[in-house]
N, C-alpha and C positions, 0 to 999 in steps of 0.2 A: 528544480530551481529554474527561474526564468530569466535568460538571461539578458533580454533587451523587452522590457516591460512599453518600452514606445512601439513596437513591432503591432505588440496586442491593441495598444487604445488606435491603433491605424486601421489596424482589420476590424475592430467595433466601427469605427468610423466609414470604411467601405461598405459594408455589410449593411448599417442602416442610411447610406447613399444610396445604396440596390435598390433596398424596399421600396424606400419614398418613390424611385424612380420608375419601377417596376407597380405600381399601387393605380389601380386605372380609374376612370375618371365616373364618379357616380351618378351623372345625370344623366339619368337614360330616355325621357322624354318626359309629356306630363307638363302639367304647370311648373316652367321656370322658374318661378319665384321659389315655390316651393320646395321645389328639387335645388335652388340654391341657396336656399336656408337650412334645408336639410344637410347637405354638403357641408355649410360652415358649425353647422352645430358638430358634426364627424370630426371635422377635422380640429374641433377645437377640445373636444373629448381624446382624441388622440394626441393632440400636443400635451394634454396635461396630461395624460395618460405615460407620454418618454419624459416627459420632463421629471413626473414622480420617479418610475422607473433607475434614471441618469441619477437622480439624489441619492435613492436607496443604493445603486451599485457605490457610489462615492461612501458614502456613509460604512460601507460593509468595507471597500478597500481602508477607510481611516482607522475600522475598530479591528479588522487580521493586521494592521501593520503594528496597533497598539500591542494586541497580544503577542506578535511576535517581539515585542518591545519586552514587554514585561516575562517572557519564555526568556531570554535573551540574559535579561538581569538577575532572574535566578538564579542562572546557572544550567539551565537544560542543554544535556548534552549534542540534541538530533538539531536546532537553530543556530547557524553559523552568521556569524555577521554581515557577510553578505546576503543572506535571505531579509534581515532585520534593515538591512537599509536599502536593498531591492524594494518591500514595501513601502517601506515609507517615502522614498522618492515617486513610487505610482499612485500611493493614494497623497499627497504631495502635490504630482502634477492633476492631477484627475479634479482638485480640491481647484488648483487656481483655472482651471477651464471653465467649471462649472462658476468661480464668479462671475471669472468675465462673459459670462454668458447671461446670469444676472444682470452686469452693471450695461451689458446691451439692451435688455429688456428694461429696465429703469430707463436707460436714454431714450430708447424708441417709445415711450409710455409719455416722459415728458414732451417729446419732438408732438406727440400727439394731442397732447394738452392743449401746448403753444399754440397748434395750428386750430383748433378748436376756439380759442377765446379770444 
């Protein structure tokens, strides 16, 4: 049983702070342009690349917190209620980060429009 499920989404959080931070810089000479189109095609491949990633873990914490939901109501003896609401509070918070992480991207999409027309 895990007993402070904020502990974990910090240390995801740390962990892909490293990488980004740690991830060194692709243009190694060569035409500019192209070594910096190449660089944003990278790194736009790898934002959707965590951003799928971020969903699927979300998506996997809402459907174990579900079965432990439905373990729970059956009657199984080895899911104790606090396991069943450990889950569902992380896939819970996991759920409102990834909106607002959305409703970031929707703003920074429109802030992009605006400045555009």
């Amino acid at each position: 049983m895990q007993i402070d499920p904020m502990q974990s989404v910090l240390a995801q959080m740390r962990s892909l702070t490293a990488q980004a931070a740690a991830r060194p810089a692709d243009a190694v000479g060569g035409n500019a342009a192209a070594a910096l189109g190449a660089t944003a095609a990278t790194q736009q491949a790898d934002f959707a690349a965590t951003l799928k990633s971020a969903l699927d873990d979300v998506s996997g914490q809402l459907q174990q917190a579900n079965a432990l939901q439905q373990q729970f109501v059956s009657g199984t003896s080895d899911v104790s209620l606090s396991d069943v609401m450990l889950a569902s509070q992380k896939a819970s918070l996991s759920f409102q980060a990834v909106l607002q992480v959305r409703n970031k991207l929707v703003s920074a999409y429109q802030d992009i429009m605006n400045i555009q027309a």
